[in-house]
C-alpha positions as CSV (number, residue, x, y, z in Angstrom):
1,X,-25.9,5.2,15.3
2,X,-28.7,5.7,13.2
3,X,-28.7,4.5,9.4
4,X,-28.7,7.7,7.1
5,X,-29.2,6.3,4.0
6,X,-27.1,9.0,2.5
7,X,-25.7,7.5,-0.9
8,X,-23.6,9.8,-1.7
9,X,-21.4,10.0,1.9
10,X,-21.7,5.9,2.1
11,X,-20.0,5.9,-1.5
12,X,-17.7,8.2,-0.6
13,X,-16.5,7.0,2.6
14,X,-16.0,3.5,1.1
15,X,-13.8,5.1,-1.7
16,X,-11.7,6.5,0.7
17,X,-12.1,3.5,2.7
18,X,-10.3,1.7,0.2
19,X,-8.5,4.2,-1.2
20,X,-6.7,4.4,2.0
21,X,-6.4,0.3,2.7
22,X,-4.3,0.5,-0.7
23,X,-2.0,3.1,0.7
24,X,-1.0,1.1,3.2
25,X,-0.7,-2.1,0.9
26,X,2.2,0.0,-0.5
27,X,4.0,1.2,2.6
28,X,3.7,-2.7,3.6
29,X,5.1,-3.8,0.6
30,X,7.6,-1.7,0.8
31,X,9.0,-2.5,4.1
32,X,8.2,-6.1,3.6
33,X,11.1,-7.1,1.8
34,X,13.3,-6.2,5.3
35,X,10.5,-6.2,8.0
36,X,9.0,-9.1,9.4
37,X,5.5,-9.7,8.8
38,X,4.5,-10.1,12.2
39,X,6.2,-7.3,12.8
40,X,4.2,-5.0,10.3
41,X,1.4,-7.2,12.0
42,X,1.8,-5.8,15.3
43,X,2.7,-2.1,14.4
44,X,-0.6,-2.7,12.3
45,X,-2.8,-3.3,15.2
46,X,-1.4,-1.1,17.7
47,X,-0.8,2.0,16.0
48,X,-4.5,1.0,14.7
49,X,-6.2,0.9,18.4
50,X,-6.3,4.6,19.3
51,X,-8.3,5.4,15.8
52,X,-10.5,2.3,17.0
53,X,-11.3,3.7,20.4
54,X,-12.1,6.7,18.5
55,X,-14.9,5.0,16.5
56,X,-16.2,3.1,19.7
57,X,-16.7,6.1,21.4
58,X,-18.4,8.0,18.8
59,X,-20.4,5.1,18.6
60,X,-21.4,5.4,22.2
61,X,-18.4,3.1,23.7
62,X,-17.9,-0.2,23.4
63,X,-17.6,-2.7,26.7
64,X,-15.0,-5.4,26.6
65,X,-17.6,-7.4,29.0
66,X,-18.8,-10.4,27.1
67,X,-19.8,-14.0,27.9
68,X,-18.5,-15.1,24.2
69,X,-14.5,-14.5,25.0
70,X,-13.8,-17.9,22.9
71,X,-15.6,-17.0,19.6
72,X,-13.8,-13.3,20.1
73,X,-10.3,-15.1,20.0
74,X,-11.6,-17.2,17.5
75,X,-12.7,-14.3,15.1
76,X,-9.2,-12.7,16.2
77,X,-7.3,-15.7,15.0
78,X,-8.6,-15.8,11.4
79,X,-8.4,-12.4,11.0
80,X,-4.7,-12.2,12.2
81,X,-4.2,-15.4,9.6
82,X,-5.9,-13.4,6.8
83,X,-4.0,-10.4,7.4
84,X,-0.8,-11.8,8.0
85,X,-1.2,-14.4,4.3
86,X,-2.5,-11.1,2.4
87,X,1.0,-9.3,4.4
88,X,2.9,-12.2,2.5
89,X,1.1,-12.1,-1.1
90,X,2.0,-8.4,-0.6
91,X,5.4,-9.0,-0.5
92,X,5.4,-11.8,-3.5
93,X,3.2,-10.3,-5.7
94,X,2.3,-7.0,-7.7
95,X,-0.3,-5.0,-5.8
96,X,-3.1,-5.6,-8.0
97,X,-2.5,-9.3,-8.4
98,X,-3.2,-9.4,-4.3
99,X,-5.7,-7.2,-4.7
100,X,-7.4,-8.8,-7.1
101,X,-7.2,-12.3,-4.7
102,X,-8.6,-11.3,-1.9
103,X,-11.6,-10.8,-3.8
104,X,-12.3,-14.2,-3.4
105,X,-13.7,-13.9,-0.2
106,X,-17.2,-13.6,-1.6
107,X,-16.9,-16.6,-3.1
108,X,-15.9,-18.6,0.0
109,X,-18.3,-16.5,2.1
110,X,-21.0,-18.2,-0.5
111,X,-19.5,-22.3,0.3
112,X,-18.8,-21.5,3.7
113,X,-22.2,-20.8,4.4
114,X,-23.9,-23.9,3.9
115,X,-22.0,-25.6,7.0
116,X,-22.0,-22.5,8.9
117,X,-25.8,-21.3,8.5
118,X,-27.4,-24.0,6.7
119,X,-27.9,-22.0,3.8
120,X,-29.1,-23.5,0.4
121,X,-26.8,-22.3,-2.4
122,X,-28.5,-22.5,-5.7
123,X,-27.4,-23.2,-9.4
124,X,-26.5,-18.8,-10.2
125,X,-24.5,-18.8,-6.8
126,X,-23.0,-21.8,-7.8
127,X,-22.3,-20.9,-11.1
128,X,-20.6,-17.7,-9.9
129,X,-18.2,-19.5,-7.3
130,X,-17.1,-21.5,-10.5
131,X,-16.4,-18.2,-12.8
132,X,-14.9,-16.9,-9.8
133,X,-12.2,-19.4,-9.5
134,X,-11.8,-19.4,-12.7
135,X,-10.9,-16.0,-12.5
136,X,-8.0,-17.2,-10.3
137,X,-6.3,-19.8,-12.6
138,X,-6.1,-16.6,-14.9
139,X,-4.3,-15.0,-12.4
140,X,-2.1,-17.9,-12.0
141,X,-1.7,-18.7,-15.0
142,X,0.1,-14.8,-16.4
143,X,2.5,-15.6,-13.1
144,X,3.5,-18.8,-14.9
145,X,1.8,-21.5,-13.1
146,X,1.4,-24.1,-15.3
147,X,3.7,-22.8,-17.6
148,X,7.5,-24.2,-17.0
149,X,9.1,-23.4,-14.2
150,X,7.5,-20.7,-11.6
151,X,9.3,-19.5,-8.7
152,X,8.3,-20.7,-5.6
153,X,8.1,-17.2,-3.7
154,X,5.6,-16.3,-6.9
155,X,3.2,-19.8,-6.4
156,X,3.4,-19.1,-2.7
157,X,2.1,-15.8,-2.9
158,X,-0.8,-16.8,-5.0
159,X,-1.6,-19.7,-2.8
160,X,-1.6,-17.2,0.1
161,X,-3.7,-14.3,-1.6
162,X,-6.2,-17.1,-2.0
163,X,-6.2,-18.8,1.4
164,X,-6.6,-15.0,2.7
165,X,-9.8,-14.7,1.1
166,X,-11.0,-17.6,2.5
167,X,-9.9,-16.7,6.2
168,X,-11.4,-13.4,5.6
169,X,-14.4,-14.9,4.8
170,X,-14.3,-17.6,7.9
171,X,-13.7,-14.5,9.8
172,X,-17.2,-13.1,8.1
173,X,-18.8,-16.0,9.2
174,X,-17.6,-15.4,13.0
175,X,-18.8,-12.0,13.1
176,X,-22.3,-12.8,11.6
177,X,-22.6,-15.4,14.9
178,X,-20.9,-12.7,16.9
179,X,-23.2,-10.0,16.0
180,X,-26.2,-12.2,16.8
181,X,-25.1,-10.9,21.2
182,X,-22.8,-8.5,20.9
183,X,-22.7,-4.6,19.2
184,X,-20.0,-3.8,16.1
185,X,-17.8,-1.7,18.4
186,X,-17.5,-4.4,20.9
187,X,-16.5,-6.6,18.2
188,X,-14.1,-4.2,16.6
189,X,-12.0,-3.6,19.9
190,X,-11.9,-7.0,21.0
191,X,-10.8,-8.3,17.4
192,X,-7.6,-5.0,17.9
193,X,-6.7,-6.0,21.1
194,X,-6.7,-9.6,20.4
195,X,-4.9,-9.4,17.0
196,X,-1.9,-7.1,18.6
197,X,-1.8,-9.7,21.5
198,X,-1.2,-12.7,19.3
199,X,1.4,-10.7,17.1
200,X,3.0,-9.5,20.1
201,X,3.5,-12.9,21.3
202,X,5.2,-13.8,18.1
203,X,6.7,-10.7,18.0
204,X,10.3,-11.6,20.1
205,X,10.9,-14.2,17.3
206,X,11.2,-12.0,14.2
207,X,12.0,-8.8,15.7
208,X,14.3,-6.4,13.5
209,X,15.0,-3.4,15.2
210,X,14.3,-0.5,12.3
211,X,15.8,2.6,11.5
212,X,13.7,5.6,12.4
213,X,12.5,6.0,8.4
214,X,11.2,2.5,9.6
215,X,9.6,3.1,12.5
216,X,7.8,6.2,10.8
217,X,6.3,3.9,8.0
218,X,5.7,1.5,10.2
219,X,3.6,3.4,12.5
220,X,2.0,5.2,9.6
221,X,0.7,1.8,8.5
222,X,-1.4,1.4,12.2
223,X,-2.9,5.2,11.5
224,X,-3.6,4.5,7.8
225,X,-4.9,1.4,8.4
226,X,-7.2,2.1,11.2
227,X,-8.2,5.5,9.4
228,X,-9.5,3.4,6.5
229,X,-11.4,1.2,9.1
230,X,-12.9,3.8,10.4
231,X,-14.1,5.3,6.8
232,X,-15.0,1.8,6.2
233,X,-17.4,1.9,9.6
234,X,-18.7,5.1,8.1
235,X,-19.7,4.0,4.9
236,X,-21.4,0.7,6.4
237,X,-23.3,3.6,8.3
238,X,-24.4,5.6,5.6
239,X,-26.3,3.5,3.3
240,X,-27.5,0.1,2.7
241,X,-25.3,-2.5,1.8
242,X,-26.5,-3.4,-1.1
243,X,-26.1,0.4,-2.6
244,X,-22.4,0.6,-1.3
245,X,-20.7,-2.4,-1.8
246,X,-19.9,-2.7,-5.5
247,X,-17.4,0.8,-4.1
248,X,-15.6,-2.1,-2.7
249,X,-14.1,-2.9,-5.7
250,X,-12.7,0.6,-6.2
251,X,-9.7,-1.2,-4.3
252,X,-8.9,-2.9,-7.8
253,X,-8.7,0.6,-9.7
254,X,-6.5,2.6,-6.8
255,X,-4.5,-0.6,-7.3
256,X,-3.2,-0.3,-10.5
257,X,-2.7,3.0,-10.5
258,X,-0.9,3.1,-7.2
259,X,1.1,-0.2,-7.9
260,X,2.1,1.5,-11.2
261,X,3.2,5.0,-9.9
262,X,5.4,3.4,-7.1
263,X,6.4,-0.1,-8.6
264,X,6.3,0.6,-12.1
265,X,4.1,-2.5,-12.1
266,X,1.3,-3.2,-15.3
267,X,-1.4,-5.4,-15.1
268,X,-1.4,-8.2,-17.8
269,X,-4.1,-9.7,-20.0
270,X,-4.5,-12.4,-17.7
271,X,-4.3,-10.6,-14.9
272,X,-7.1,-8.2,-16.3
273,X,-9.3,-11.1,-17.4
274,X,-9.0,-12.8,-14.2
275,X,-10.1,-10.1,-11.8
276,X,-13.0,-8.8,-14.1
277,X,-14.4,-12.5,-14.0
278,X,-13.8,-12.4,-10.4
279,X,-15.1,-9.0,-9.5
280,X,-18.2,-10.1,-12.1
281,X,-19.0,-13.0,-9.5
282,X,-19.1,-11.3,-6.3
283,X,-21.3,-8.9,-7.8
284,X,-23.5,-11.5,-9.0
285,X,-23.0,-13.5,-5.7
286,X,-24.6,-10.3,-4.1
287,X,-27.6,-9.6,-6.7
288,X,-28.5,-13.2,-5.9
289,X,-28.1,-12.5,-2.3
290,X,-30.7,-9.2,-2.9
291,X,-33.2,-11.6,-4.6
292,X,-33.3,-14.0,-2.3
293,X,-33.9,-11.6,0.5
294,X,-36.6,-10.1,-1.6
295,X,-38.3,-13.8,-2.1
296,X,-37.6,-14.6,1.8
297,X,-39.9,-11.3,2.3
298,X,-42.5,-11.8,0.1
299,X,-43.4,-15.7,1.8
300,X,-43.4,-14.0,5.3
């Protein structure tokens, strides 16, 4: 498909992208306190697949033939781990908290890719991985860490929001090398099928059976979630990266708003400070990124 560089649909699509991703965050945080979260794993991925095969054929169809099965299951694996940790912090913490998190991923992409592709990272990257961080002890720190006893679910959940931005970034890292022999679509299904195969596998040791309220939410979090993927697809279609990813942070805003109106939960201070230093690095992690592009270009 054809880049449009059309601004306005790219913006929008990602708004709705994330928009949507937060909708489910709520349905899975609601059920999460009595469903497994395999379970929501696997209803995730399933339910997900028909709005997949969608976007593959729209795309022109996507083959599952590939000579790179091992780095497929390998991209599949750390994207089932970062799902399932950012499932958990769900469950453990307020909405915008594990939001806020998985932000980190930009931050880990940045380390991550000196051993994966050699890159050089400079004193303004590095500089932004450390405000970044620092970020997350101010997250931490209005849960309570550091400050008397914490409870254990609480610590946990903050561990795991963080460890799923750095899977979601090892996953990054996969699909960059992936992408160097195989198209997006092929990716994409591979990564659905694989995902619902692990969970499935899993799946007989955590089943609950669930009511049919259940089963409707539970489905609704496959459709939801694969109808923001697809938006998300859209908006990567649309318009340059650089134009349409600081939308990616919208996720923050719907959030709040969304954690408030069905949790009654309020961001704190510390929770406010830590995600704008956090949301301030990846952006600065990516205007780097732009100039070092536009140096790279100007040598050739």
């Amino acid at each position: 498909m054809a880049l449009r560089h059309d601004l306005r649909r790219g913006a929008l699509c990602m708004l709705a992208a994330h928009a949507l991703f937060t909708a489910m965050g709520v349905i899975v945080k609601h059920l999460a306190d009595h469903i497994p979260v395999i379970e929501l794993m696997f209803f995730r991925s399933v339910f997900a697949l028909p709005v997949i095969l969608a976007i593959c054929a729209r795309s022109g169809g996507a083959s599952l033939r590939t000579r790179r099965f091992p780095g497929h299951a390998l991209r599949a694996s750390t994207g089932i781990a970062a799902q399932t940790l950012g499932f958990y912090a769900l469950s453990v913490l307020p909405l915008a908290e594990q939001t806020a998190l998985g932000y980190t991923q930009p931050l880990f992409v940045t380390i991550l890719a000196i051993p994966f592709l050699g890159e050089k990272v400079g004193i303004h990257r590095w500089s932004a991985v450390l405000i970044g961080f620092c970020g997350v002890l101010l997250i931490a720190a209005g849960q309570g860490v550091g400050f008397g006893a914490m409870p254990p679910a609480l610590l946990l959940g903050t561990a795991a929001g963080v460890a799923q931005g750095m899977f979601s970034a090892v996953t990054t890292m996969l699909v960059r090398q992936l992408s160097s022999t195989e198209s997006s679509s092929t990716i994409t299904l591979w990564q659905s099928l694989l995902m619902g195969g692990y969970a499935a596998l899993l799946l007989p040791f955590v089943w609950v059976t669930p009511g049919w309220g259940d089963l409707g939410l539970l489905i609704l979090v496959g459709l939801v979630g694969g109808s923001a993927q697809w938006l998300l697809t859209e908006a990567w279609a649309s318009a340059q990266v650089s134009a349409i990813a600081p939308y990616s942070y919208s996720a923050l805003l719907w959030s709040i708003g969304l954690g408030w109106l069905a949790f009654g939960d309020l961001p704190g201070v510390a929770m406010l400070a830590g995600s704008g230093l956090i949301v301030a690095a990846g952006l600065y992690i990516l205007h780097r990124e732009l100039v070092r592009r536009g140096q790279s270009k100007e040598t050739e």
